[in-house]
N, C-alpha and C positions, 0 to 999 in steps of 0.2 A: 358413324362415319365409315368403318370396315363393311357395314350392310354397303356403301351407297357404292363405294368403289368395288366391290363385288359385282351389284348389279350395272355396273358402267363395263368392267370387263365384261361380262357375261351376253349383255348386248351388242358390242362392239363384235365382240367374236363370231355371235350368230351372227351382226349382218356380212360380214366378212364373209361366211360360211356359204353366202347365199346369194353373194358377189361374182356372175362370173369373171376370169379371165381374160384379161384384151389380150391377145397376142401381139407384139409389136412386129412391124414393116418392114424391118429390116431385119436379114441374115446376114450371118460372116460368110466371104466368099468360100474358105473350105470348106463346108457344108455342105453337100450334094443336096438340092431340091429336086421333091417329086411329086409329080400331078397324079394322085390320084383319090377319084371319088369314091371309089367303093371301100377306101382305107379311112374315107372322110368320115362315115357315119358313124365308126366305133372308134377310132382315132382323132380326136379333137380336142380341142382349148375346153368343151363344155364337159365332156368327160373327165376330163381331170381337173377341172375344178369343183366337181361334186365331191369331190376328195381333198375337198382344201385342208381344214385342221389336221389332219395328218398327211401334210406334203412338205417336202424338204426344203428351206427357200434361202436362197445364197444372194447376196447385192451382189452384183457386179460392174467393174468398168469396161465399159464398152462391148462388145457383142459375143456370145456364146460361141465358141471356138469347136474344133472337132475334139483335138487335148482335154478341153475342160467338160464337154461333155461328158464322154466317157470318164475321165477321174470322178465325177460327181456320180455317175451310175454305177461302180463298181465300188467307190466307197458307201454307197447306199445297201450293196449287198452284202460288203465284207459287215455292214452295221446288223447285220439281221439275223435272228435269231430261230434256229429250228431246230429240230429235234429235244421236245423235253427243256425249249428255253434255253439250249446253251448258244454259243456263238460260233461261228464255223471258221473253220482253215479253208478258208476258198481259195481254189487256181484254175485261174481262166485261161480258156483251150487256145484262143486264137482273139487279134485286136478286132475289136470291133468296127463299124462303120457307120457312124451318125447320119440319117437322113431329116431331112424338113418338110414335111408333108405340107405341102403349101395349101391345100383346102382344110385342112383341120387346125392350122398354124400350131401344129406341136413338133417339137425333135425326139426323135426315137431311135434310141440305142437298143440292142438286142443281141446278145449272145448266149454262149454256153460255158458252162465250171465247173471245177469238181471238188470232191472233197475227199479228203482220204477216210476209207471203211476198213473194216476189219476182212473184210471179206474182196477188196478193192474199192477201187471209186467210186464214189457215187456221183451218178451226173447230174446238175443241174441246169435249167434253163432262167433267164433273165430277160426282162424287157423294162425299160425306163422312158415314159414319157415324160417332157419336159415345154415348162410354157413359158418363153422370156417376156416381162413388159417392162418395157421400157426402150429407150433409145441409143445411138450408135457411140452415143458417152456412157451408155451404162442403166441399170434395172435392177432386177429381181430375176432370179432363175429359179422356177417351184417346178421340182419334182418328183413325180408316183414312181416307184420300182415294184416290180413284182417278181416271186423269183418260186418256183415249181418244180418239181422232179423230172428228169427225161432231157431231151436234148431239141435242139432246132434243126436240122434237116438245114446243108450250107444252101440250097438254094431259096430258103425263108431270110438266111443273115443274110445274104448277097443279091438281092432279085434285081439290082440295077449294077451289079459288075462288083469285083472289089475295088 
């Protein structure tokens, strides 16, 4: 009996895995949307859903906010662990600004943070794509954070205004 429900999880998961992401239709009006192609091709629903088993996924009521964005992107990074596996003191430089790339149907938060060193800061950078499905009553919020040494250059966080 433990074999079968083994292999029922084990299945389910791959096809899950293997499942893309629908982006739903509808954005919240605070959300700044932006037209662009050339951010479409490495910035998409299909992109981060090859990262499904390891993506973050929240139900929600009703539609991805700019607040709830970012709270969900920077508790993804306060979640992460570097240097040696430990957990970091993160403090972020400045709020960020959520956009909706309307050809890739993802929300992308992107800032910079730092951490206190022995020697000063260390700075980091962060980027969180996020894929909501579902409707204007509410979904699933799945998503990727990435987080790197260095910083982002304000006219990469800002390229459509603060």
């Amino acid at each position: 009996m433990n074999r079968l429900v083994l292999l029922a999880v084990l299945l389910s998961s791959s096809a899950l895995a293997a499942r893309p992401l629908i982006p739903a239709k509808m954005i919240a009006p605070d959300v700044l949307q932006v037209s662009s192609s050339a951010l479409a091709d490495t910035e998409n629903a299909n992109v981060v859903s090859e990262d499904l088993p390891n993506l973050t996924r929240l139900a929600l009521r009703g539609l991805p906010t700019n607040a709830l964005l970012i709270e969900q992107c920077q508790s993804a990074v306060k979640r992460t662990k570097v240097d040696k596996g430990t957990f970091i003191t993160i403090e972020f430089k400045q709020e960020p600004k959520p956009i909706y790339l309307l050809q890739g149907g993802v929300y992308r938060v992107m800032g910079n943070a730092q951490t206190p060193g022995l020697f000063g800061p260390n700075p980091y950078k962060y980027v969180c794509h996020s894929v909501f499905t579902g409707n204007e009553k509410g979904g699933f919020l799945y998503t990727r954070m990435s987080l790197t040494r260095g910083t982002y250059p304000d006219d990469w966080l800002y390229p459509f205004g603060r």
